[in-house]
C-alpha positions in Angstrom: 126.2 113.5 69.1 124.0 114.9 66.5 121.0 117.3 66.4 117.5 116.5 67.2 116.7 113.6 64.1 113.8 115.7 61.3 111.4 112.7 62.5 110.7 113.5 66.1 109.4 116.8 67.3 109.6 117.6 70.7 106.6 119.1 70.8 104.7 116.0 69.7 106.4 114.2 72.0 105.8 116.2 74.9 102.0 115.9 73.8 101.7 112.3 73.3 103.0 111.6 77.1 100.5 114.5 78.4 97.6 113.4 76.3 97.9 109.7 76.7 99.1 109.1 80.3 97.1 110.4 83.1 99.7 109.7 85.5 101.7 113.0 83.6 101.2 116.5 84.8 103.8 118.0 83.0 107.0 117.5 81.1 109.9 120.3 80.5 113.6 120.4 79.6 112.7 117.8 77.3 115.6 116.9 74.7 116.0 114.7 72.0 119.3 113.9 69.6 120.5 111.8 67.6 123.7 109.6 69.0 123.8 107.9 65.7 122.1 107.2 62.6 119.1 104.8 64.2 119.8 105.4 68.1 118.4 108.3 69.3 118.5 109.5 73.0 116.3 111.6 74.9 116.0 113.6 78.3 113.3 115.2 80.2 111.8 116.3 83.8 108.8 114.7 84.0 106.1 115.8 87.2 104.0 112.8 88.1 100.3 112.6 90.1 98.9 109.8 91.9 102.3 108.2 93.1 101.9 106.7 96.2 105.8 105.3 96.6 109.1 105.9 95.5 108.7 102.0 94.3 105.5 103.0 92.3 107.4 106.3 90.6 110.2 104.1 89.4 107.8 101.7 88.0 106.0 104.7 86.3 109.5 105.9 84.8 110.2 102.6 83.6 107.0 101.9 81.9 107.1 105.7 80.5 110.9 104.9 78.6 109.0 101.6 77.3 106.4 103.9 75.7 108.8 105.6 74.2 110.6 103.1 72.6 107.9 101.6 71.3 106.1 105.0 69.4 109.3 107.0 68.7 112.1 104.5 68.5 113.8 106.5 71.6 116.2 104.2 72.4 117.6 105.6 75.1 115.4 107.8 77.8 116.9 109.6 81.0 113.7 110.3 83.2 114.1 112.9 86.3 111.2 113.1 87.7 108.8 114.6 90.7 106.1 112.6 92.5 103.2 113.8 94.6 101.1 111.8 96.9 97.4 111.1 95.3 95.8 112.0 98.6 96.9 114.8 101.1 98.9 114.8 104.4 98.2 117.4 107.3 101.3 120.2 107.5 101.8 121.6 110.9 99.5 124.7 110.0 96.6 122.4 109.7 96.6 123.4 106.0 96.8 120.1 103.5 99.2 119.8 100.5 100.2 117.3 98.8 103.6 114.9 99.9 106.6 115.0 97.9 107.5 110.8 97.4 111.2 111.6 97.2 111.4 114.5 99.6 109.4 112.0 102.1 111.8 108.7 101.7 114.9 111.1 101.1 115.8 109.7 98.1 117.4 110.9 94.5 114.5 111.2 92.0 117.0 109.7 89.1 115.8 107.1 86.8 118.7 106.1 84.8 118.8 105.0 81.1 117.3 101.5 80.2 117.8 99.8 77.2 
C-alpha cells in the first residue's frame, strides 16, 4: 500500500459526493491510497437520506462506487454506510424521528468492494 496518489484530494472528493448527490448527508473517515501505480482504493462512512429499504441503500452504495470510478478512477470503494427513513415513524413517546433501515431489518450496513 501506498499513500494517498497527488491527484485525488480527499477533500474534493468528499465534496463532489455532497454537492452532486442529494441522497448524501454526510461523508467522514474517508480514505484514499494508492494499492499500485493506477489502482487506487478508497474507504468512507457515508450517512444517507431518503432510503426507504435496506434493498434501496445497497442500490445507492453501488451506484455511489460507480460514480467514483467513473470521475476519480477509484477503483476500488468500501462503502459503510447509515440509512434513514424519508418519512417518520411514531416512537412510543408519541414523539417522531426518523427509522434507522438497518437498525429496523437488523442487518450489517456493509457494502463490500465492487470492481
Amino acid at each position: 500500500m501506498e499513500g494517498t496518489p497527488r491527484s485525488l484530494d480527499p477533500d474534493d472528493i468528499e465534496a463532489f459526493l455532497l454537492r452532486s448527490e442529494p441522497s448524501v448527508l454526510t461523508v467522514h473517515h474517508l480514505h484514499v491510497w494508492s494499492l499500485a501505480p493506477d489502482d487506487v482504493a478508497l474507504s468512507a462512512h457515508i450517512e444517507l437520506s431518503e432510503i426507504e429499504s435496506l434493498h434501496e441503500a445497497q442500490t445507492e452504495g453501488v451506484r455511489l462506487k460507480v460514480l467514483l470510478a467513473q470521475r476519480f478512477g477509484i477503483g476500488h470503494s468500501t462503502l459503510d454506510w447509515n440509512a434513514t427513513r424519508a418519512r417518520s415513524r411514531s416512537t412510543r413517546s408519541g414523539r417522531r424521528k426518523a427509522g434507522n433501515v438497518q437498525e429496523e431489518a437488523g442487518l450489517c450496513p456493509y457494502v463490500g468492494a465492487v470492481r
